[in-house]
C-alpha positions in Angstrom: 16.9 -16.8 -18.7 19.2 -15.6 -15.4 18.7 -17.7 -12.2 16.9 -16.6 -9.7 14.8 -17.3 -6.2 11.0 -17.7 -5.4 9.7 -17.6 -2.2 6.2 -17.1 -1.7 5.0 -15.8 1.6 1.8 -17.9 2.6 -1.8 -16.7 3.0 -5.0 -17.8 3.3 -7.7 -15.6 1.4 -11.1 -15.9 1.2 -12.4 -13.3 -1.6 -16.2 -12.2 -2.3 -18.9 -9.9 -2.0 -20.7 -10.4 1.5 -17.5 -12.4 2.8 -16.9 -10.1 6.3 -19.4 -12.2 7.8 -17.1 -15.2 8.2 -15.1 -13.1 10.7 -16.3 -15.4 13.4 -15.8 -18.6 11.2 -11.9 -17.9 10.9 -11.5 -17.3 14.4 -12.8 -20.4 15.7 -10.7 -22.3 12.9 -7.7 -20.9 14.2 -8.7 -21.3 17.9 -8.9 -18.2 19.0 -10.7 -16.4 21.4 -10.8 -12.6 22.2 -10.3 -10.7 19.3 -9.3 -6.5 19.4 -10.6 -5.0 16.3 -8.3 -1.8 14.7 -9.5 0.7 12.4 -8.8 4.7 12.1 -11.8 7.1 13.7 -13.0 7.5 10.5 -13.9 3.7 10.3 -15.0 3.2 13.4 -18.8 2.3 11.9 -17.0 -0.5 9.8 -15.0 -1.7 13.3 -18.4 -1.6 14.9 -20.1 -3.9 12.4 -16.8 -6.1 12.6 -17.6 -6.1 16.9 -21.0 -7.3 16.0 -20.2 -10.1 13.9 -17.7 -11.5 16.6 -20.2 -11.2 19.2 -18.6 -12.6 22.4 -15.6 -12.9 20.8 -14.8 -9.4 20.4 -12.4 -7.8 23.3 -13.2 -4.5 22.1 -12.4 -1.8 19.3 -9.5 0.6 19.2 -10.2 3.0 16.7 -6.5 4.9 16.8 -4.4 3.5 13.6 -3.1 7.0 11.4 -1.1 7.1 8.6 2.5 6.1 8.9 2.5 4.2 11.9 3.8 6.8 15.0 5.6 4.5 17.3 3.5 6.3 20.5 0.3 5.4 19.1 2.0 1.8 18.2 2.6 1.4 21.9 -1.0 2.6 22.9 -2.8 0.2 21.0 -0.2 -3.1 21.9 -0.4 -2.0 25.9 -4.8 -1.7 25.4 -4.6 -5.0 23.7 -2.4 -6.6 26.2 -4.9 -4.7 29.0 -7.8 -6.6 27.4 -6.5 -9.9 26.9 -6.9 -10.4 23.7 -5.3 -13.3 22.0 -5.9 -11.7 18.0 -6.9 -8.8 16.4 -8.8 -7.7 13.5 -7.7 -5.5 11.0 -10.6 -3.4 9.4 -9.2 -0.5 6.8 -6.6 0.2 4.6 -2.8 0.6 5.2 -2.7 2.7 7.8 -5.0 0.1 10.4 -3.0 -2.6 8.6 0.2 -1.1 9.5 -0.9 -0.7 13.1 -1.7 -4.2 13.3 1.9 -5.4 11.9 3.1 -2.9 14.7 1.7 -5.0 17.4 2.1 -8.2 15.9 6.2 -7.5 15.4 5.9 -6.2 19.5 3.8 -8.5 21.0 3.0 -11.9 18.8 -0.5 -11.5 18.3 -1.7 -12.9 14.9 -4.6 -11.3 13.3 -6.9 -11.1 10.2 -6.9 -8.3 8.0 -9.7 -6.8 6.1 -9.0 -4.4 3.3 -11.0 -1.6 2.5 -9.5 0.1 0.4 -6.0 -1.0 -2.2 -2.7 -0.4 -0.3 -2.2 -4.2 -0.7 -0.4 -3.9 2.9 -1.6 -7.1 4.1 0.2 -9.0 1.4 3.4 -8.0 2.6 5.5 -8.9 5.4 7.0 -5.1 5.7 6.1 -3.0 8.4 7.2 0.6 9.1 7.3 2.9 11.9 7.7 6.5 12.6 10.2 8.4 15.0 11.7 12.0 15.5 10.0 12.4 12.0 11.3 9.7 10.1 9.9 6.8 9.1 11.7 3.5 9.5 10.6 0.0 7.6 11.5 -3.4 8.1 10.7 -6.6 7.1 9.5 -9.7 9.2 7.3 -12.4 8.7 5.3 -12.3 11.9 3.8 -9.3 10.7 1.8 -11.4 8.1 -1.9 -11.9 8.9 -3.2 -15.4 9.1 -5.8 -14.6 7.2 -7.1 -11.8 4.3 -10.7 -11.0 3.7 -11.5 -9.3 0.8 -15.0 -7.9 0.6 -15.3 -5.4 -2.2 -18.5 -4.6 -0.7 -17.1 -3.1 2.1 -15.0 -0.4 -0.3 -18.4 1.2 -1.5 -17.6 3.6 0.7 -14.2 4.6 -0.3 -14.3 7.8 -2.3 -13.6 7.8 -5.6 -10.6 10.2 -5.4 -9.3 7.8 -3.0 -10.1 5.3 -5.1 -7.9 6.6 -7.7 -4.8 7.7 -5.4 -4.9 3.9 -3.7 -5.1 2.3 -6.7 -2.2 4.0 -8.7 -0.5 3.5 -5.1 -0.6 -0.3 -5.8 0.4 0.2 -9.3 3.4 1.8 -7.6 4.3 -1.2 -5.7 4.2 -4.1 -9.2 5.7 -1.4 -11.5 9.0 -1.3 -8.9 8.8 -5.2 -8.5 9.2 -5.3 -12.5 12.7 -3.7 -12.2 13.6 -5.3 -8.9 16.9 -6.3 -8.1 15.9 -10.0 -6.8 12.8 -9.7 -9.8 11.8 -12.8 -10.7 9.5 -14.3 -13.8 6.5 -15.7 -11.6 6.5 -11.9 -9.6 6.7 -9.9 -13.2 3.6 -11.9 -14.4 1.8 -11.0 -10.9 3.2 -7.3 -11.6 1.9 -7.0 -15.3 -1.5 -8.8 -14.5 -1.7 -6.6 -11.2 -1.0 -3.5 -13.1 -3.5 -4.6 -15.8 -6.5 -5.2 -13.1 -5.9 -1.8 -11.5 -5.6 0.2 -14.8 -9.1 -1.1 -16.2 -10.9 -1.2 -12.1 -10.1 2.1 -11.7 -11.8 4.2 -14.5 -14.4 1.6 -14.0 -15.1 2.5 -10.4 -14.5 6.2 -10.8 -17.5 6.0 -13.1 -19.7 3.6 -11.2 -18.6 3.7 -7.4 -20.9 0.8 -6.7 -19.9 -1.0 -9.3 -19.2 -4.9 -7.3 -17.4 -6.2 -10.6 -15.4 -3.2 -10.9 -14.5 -3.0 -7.0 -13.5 -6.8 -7.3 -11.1 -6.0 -9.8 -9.4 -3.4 -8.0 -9.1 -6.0 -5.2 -7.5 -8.5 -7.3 -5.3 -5.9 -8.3 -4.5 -4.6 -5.2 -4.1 -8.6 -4.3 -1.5 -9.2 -6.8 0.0 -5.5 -6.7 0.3 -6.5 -3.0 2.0 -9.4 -3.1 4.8 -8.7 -5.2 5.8 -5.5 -2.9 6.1 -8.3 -0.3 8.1 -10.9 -2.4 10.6 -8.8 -3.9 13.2 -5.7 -3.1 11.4 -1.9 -3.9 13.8 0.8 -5.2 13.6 4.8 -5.2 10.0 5.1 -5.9 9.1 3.9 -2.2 12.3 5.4 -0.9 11.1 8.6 -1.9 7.7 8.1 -0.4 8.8 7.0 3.4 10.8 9.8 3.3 8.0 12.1 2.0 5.6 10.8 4.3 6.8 10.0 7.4 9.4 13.5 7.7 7.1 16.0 6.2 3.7 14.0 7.0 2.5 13.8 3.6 -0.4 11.9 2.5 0.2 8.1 1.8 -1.4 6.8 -0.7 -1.6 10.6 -2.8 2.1 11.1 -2.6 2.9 7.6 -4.3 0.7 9.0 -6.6 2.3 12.0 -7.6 5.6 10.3 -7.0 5.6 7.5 -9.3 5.5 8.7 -13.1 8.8 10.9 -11.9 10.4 7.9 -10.4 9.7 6.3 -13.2 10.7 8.4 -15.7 14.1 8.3 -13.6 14.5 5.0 -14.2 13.9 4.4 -17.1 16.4 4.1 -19.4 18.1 1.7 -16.9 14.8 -0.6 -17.3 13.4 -0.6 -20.5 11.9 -4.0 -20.3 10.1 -3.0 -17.9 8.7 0.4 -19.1 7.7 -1.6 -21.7 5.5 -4.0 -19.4 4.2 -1.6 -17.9 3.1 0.3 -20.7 1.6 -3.0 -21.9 -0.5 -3.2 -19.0 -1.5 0.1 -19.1 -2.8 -0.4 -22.8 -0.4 2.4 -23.8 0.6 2.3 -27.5 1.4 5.8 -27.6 3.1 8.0 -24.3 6.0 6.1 -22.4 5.3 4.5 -19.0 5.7 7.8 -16.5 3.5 9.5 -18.9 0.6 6.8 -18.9 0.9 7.0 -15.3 0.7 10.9 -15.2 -2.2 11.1 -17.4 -4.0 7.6 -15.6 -3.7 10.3 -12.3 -4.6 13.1 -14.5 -8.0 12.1 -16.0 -9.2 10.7 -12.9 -8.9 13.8 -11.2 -6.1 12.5 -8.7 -3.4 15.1 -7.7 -0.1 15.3 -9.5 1.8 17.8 -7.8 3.7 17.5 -4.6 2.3 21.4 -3.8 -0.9 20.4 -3.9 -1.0 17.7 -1.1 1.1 19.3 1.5 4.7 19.9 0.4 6.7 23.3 0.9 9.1 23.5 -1.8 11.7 24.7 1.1 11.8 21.7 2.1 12.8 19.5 -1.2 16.4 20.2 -0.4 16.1 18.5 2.7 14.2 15.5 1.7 17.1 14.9 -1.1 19.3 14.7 2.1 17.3 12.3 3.4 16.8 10.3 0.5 21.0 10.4 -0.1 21.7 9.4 3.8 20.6 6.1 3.8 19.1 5.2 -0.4 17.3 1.5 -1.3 19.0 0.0 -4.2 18.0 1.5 -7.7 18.8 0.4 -11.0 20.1 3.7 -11.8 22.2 5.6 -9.3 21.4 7.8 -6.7 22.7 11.0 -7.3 21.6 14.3 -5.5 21.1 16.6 -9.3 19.0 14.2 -11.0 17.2 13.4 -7.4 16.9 17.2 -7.0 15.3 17.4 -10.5 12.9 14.8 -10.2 11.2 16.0 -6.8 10.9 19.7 -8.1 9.0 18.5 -11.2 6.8 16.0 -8.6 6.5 19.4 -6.7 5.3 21.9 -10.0 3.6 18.6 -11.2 5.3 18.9 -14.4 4.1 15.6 -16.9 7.1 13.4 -17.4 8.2 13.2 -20.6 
């Protein structure tokens, strides 16, 4: 077995159905005092409920977070938190309020909790990313951490199941990169298998039964452990590929990782068999290869698989291969502008990998 490093980035989580309500609880562990709750607009009922649960201890809501984190509406929320004088905040959505809360932690030092509702697995990871003059810029730092996750699979009834779908393959995304990792380590590969497993069984599961509690929880854990090893070890050109997709041509998050990853994938794969082949183990695959699991897993569930379809202009594939060449993550295959070329103009026809 190679050497290697383990470092695990610390968290407390408190995991259940009904678990929001100890909000309050958590705050007055930690000390503090006036917390500013985060969401997007189209959470704000779920911010509201958060408000009511902290009573006094709520400084107020700011309902602003979008996807990819634009550094104006970064500043906006730190400067209304600083206005307010609140000493925390609480995170209530998926990656996009998660991100904004990282955002203002990295800028002005407030901790916070975060409460998922949805499975970006964001708030196991101490990477943050921002957006400027349309590209999006990530980093890593561990005051962007929360102090605390709560996960209430309650509280993602309400995510559709489309979205459902396109999150959870999304964290699939981030434990099937960690498998061929360039600092990959055993403990994070049997995170990465398990996480992969969870997800591929949750989702079907809650596609067919939205309200399913037992399915829902299983997504969580998934996004959980999908979560944590995108913030324990190096990602490659899968997530290369989607910053620059998303934050330069303002494509949908969690969709284009979606459509992204059985091409990345299939890229890579003859440089990481061992870990096509845990992958395809989690997935329950016997028969197709790992991108083509992944492409049907999308497919059945109704989930896009072409770049076209979510927002992309194939004029503009030439230019996000420029992009991806100016400044690539580490792969283990190399970066080279024909096969690059290839792969996004079969994400953008959504042709199924072979």
């Amino acid at each position: 077995m190679p050497s290697f490093i383990y470092e695990a980035n610390a968290a407390r989580v408190i995991f259940g159905a009904g678990a929001l309500p100890q909000l309050a609880v958590e705050l007055e562990r930690m000390g503090l005092r006036r917390a500013l709750v985060l969401s997007t607009e189209n959470q704000r009922a779920e911010a509201t409920r958060a408000a009511d649960l902290l009573g006094s201890r709520c400084a107020g809501i700011h309902a602003g977070a979008v996807m990819h984190v634009p550094v104006e509406v970064a500043r906006e929320a730190t400067a209304k938190a600083l206005a307010l004088d609140a000493d925390c905040m609480v995170a209530i959505g998926g990656g996009s309020t998660t991100g904004l809360a990282k955002a203002i932690a990295l800028e002005a030092g407030l901790p916070y909790i975060a409460v998922p509702t949805s499975y970006a697995g964001s708030e196991m990871t101490p990477i943050y990313g921002l957006t400027a003059g349309g590209q999006k810029k990530t980093g890593r730092d561990p005051r962007v951490l929360p102090r605390v996750v709560i996960y209430d699979p309650e509280l993602t009834i309400g995510l559709p199941p489309k979205l459902t779908v396109t999150s959870g393959l999304n964290a699939i995304a981030h434990a099937a990169e960690g498998l061929y990792a360039r600092d990959a380590n055993p403990v994070m590969s049997l995170m990465a298998e398990e996480g992969i497993r969870s997800m591929a069984g949750g989702i079907p599961a809650v596609a067919a039964a939205p309200e399913d509690i037992d399915a829902r929880s299983q997504c969580l854990i998934g996004a959980w452990l999908c979560g944590t090893v995108l913030g324990s070890v190096g990602m490659a050109l899968h997530h290369k590929l989607c910053h620059t997709l998303g934050g330069s041509f303002d494509l949908p998050h969690a969709e284009t990782h979606t459509v992204v990853l059985p091409h990345a994938l299939a890229y890579n794969a003859c440089a990481a068999p061992n870990a096509m082949r845990r992958i395809e183990r989690a997935l329950g695959s016997p028969g197709p290869s790992a991108p083509a699991a992944v492409f049907d897993l999308a497919l059945r569930q109704g989930a896009p698989v072409a770049l076209r379809d979510i927002g992309m202009r194939e004029a503009d594939l030439d230019a996000a291969v420029d992009l991806t060449l100016a400044s690539p993550y580490w792969n283990p295959r190399p970066i080279e502008r024909e096969p690059i070329r290839a792969l996004l103009q079969a994400a953008y026809e959504g042709a199924r990998p072979e």
